[in-house]
C-alpha positions as CSV (number, residue, x, y, z in Angstrom):
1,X,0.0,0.0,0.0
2,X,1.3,3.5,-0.9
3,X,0.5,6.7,-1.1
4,X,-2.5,8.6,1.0
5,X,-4.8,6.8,3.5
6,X,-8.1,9.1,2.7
7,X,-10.2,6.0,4.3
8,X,-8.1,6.0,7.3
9,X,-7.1,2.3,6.5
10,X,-3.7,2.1,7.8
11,X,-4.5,3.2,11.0
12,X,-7.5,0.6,11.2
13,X,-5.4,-2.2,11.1
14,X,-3.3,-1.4,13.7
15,X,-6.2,0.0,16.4
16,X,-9.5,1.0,15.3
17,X,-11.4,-1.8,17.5
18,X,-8.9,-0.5,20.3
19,X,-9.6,3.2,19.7
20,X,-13.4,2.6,20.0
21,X,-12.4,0.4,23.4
22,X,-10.6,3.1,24.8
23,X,-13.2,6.4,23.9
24,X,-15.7,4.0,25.7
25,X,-13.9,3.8,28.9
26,X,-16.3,1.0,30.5
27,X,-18.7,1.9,33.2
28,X,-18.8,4.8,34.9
29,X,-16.1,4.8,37.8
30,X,-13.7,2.6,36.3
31,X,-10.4,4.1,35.9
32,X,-9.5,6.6,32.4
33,X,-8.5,5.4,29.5
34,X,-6.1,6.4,26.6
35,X,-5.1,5.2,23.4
36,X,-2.1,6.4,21.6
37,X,0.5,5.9,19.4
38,X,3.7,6.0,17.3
39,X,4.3,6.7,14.0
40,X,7.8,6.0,12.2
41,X,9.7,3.5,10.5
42,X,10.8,0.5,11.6
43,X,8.9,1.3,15.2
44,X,8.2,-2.3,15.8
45,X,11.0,-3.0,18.3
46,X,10.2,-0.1,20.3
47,X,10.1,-0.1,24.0
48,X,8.2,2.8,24.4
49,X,4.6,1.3,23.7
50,X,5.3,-1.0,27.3
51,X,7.1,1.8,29.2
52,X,4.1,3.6,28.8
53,X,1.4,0.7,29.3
54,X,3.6,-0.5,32.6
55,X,3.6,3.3,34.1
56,X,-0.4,3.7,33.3
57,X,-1.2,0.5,35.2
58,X,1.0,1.5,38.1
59,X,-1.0,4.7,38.5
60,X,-4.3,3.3,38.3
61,X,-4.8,4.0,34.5
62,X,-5.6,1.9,31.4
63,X,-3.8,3.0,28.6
64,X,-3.3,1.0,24.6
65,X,0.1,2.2,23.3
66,X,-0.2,1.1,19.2
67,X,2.7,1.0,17.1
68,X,1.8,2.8,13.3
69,X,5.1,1.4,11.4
70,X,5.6,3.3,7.8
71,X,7.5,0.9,6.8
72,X,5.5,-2.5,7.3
73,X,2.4,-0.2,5.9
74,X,4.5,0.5,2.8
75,X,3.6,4.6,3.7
76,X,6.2,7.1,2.7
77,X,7.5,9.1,5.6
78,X,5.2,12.0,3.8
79,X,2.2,9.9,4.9
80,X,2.3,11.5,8.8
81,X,0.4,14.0,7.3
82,X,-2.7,11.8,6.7
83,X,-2.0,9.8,10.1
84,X,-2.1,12.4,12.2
85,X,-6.0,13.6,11.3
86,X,-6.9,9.9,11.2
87,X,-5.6,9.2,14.5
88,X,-7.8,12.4,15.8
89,X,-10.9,11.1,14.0
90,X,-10.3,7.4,15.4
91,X,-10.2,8.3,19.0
92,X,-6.3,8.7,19.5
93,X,-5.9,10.9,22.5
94,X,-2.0,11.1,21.0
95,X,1.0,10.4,19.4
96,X,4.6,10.0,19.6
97,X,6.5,10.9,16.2
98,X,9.5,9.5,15.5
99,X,12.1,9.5,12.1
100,X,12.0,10.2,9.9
101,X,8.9,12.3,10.4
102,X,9.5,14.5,13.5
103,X,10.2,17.4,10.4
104,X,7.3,15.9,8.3
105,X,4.3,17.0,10.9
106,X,4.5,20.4,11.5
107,X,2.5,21.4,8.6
108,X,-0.4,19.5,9.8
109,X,-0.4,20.6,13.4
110,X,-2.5,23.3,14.9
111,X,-0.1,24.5,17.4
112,X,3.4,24.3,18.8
113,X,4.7,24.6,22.2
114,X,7.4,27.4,22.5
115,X,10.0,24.5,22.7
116,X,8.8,23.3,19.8
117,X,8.7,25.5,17.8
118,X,12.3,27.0,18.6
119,X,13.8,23.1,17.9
120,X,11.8,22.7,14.6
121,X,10.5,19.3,15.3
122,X,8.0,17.5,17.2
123,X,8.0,13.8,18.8
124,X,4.7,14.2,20.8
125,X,1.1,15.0,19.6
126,X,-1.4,15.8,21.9
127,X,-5.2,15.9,20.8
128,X,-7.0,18.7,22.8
129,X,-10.0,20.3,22.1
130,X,-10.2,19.2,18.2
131,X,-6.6,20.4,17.9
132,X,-3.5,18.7,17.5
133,X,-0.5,20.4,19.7
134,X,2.8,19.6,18.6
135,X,5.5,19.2,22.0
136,X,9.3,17.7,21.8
137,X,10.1,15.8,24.6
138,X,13.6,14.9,23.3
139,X,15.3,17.6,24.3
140,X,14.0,17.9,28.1
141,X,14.7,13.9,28.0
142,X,18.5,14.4,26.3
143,X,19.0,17.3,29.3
144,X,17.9,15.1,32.0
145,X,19.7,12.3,31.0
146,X,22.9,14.4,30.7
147,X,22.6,15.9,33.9
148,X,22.2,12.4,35.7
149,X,24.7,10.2,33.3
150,X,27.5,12.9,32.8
151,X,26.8,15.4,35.4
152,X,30.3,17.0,35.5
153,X,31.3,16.7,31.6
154,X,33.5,19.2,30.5
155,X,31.3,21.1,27.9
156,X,33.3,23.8,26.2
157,X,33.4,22.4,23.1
158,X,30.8,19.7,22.1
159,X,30.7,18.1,18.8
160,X,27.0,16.7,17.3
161,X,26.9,14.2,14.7
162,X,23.0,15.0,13.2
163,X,21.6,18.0,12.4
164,X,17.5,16.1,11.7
165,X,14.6,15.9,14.5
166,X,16.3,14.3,17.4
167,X,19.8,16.3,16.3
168,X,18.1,19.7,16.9
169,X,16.3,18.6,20.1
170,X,19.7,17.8,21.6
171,X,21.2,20.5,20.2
172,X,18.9,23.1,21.9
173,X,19.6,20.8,25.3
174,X,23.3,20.5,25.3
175,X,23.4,25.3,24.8
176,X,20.9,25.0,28.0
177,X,23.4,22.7,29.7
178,X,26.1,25.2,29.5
179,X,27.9,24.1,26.3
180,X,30.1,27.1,25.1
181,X,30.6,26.3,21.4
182,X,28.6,23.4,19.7
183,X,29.8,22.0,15.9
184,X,26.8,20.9,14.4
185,X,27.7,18.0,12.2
186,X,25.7,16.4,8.9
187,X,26.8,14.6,5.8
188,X,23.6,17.0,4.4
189,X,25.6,19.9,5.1
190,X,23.2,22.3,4.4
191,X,20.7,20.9,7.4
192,X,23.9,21.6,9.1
193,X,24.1,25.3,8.7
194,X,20.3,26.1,8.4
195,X,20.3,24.0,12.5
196,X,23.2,26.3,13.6
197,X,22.1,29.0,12.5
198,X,18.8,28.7,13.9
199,X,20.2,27.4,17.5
200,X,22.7,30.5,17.3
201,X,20.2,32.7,17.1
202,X,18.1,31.3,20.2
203,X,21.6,31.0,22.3
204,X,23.6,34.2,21.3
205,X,26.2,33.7,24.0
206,X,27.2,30.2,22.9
207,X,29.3,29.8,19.7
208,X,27.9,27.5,16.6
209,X,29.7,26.2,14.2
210,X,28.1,24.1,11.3
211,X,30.2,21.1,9.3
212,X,30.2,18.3,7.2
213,X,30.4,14.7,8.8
214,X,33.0,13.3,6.6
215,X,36.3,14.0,8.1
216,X,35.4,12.9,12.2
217,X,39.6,13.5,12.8
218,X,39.5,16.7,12.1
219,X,35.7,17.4,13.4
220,X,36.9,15.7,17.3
221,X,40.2,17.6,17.4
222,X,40.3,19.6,20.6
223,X,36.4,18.7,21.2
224,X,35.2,17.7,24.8
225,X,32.3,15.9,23.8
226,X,30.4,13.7,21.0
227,X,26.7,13.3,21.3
228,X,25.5,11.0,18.4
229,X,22.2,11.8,17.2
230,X,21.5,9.7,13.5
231,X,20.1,6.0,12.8
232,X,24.0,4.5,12.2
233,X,24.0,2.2,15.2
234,X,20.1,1.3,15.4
235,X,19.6,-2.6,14.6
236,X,18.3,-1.7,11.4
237,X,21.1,0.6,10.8
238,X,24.4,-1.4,12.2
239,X,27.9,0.4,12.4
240,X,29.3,3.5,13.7
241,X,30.2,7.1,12.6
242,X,33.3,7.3,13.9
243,X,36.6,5.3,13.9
244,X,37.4,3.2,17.1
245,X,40.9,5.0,17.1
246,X,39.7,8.9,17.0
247,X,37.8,8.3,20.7
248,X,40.4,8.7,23.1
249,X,40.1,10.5,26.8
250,X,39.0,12.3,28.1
251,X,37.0,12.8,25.2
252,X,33.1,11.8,26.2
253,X,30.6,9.9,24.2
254,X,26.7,10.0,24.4
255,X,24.6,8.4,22.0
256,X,21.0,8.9,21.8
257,X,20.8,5.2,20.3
258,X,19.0,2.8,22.9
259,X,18.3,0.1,20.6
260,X,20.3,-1.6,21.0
261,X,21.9,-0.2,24.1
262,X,25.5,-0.7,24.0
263,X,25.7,0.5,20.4
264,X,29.2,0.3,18.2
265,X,30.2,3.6,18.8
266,X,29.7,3.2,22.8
267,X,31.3,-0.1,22.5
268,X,34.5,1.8,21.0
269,X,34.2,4.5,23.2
270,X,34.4,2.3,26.0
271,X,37.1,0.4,25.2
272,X,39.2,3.1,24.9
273,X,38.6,4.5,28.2
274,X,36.3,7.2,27.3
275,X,33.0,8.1,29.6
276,X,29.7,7.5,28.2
277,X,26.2,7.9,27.7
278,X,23.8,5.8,26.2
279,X,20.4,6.9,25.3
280,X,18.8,4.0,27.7
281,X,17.8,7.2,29.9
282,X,17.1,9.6,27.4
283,X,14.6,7.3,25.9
284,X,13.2,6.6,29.2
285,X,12.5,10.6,30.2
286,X,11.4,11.9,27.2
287,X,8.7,8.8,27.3
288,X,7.7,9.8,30.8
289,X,7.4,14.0,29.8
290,X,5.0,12.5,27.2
291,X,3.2,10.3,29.4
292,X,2.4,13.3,31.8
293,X,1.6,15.3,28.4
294,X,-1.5,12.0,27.2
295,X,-2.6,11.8,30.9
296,X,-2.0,14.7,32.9
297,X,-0.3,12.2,35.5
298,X,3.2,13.1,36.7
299,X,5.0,9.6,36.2
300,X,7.6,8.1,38.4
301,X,10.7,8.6,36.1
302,X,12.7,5.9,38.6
303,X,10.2,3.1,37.9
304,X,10.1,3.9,34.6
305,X,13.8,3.2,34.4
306,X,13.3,-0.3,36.2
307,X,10.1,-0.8,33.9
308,X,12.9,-0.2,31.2
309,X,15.7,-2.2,32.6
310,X,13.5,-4.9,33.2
311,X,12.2,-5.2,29.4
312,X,15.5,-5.4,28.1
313,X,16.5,-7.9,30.2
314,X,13.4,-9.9,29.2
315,X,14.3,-10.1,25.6
């Protein structure tokens, strides 16, 4: 199947019956109900759906989490912009976006939080009041997971390899952590310039410097960090950006990677001594900042982790 989804039919095989289950919400004093979803390629491994299943039945709460894979649906990434409305008109209470069509949805939204807006992309949808508000709940989940992983990384110079929807998120996180000059890295080095730019502009007393991806000795000379923030490392996307010999202390590496875990790149960095950060808790926060945004109910971040931890050792 290609191409539009005007009868909403891509959508009704992963969750219509569920959609109607959850809009119903049973008998009157029975716990609320939510049904929501996420929309990307290759989204079928995804731990999110049961991080946020496990944390709605802990609170008392019945929530579906429904994966919407492009890719198995044969949908171009283009498509989010028939998904979305569909998912409004079948009962969705929300979505989480993810590549490669954080980018993709903004024309269709009716709003944008502030955050938003300033990063350029959006990996949460939230249906309220017949509109569909656009939040990004990387960035806050990248910032928290820095702060707790690598609290007392040197950040004067910070390199970041990925310039799409999750690049700018942690981009616009590492200048609010106190990074003093940021080289925004992308083999599309136009996306490059266009995300410096824009993040220069928002953080005028931090430096930016855009750059192409294809010479990482010469990007990591003199850097004090490397967040990685593209597909290279995900299952479906095995390998690693950056030679094993280039990552050398006290150099630090984060990748916002969690599946799997212990990616290429953080295997490397490891091994050579370097500290690191893998995007186990980045993954984790942003899931619970979007939990609170479907169900108005502050999480518990901690047990979200062990929910986490606890899934992957399952598999």
């Amino acid at each position: 199947m290609t191409g539009a989804i005007g009868d909403d039919a891509a959508l009704r095989a992963v969750g219509e019956d569920q959609a109607r289950g959850a809009a119903g919400a049973g008998p009157r004093g029975t716990a609320p109900s939510y049904l929501v979803g996420l929309v990307g390629a290759g989204v079928g491994p995804s731990l999110t759906p049961s991080l946020h299943e496990r944390e709605a039945a802990a609170t008392g709460r019945r929530l579906i989490y429904r994966t919407i894979d492009i890719a198995e649906l044969d949908l171009p990434p283009e498509s989010v912009a028939d998904l979305v409305p569909a998912a409004r008109r079948l009962g969705f209470n929300g979505l989480n976006i993810t590549h490669p069509c954080k980018q993709l949805v903004l024309p269709v939204l009716d709003g944008l939080t502030s955050d938003a807006a300033a990063i350029g992309a959006v990996n949460t949808v939230v249906f309220d009041g017949g509109s569909a508000i656009g939040h990004n709940t990387d960035g806050s989940g990248f910032a928290r997971s820095l702060e707790r992983g690598l609290p007392h990384a040197p950040r004067e110079r910070v390199v970041l390899l990925g310039a799409g929807g999750a690049g700018a998120a942690v981009a616009h996180a590492l200048l609010e952590s106190g990074v003093r000059t940021l080289v925004v890295a992308d083999l599309d080095t136009g996306r490059a310039a266009e995300l410096a730019e824009r993040v220069g502009r928002r953080f005028r007393g931090a430096r930016c410097e855009p750059a192409g991806a294809d010479d990482p000795e010469r990007l990591l000379a003199g850097a004090d960090g490397l967040v990685h923030a593209t597909p290279v490392g995900m299952a479906h996307h095995p390998g690693t950006p950056v030679p094993r010999e280039l990552l050398r202390p006290p150099l630090w590496v984060a990748d916002v990677v969690y599946r799997p875990l212990r990616t290429e790149l953080l295997r490397d960095a490891r091994s050579q001594g370097c500290a690191t950060l893998d995007g186990g808790a980045m993954a984790v926060f942003q899931a619970a900042d979007a939990f609170q945004l479907f169900t108005g109910t502050p999480p518990d971040r901690e047990r979200m982790l062990a929910h986490f931890h606890d899934l992957l050792a399952a598999e």
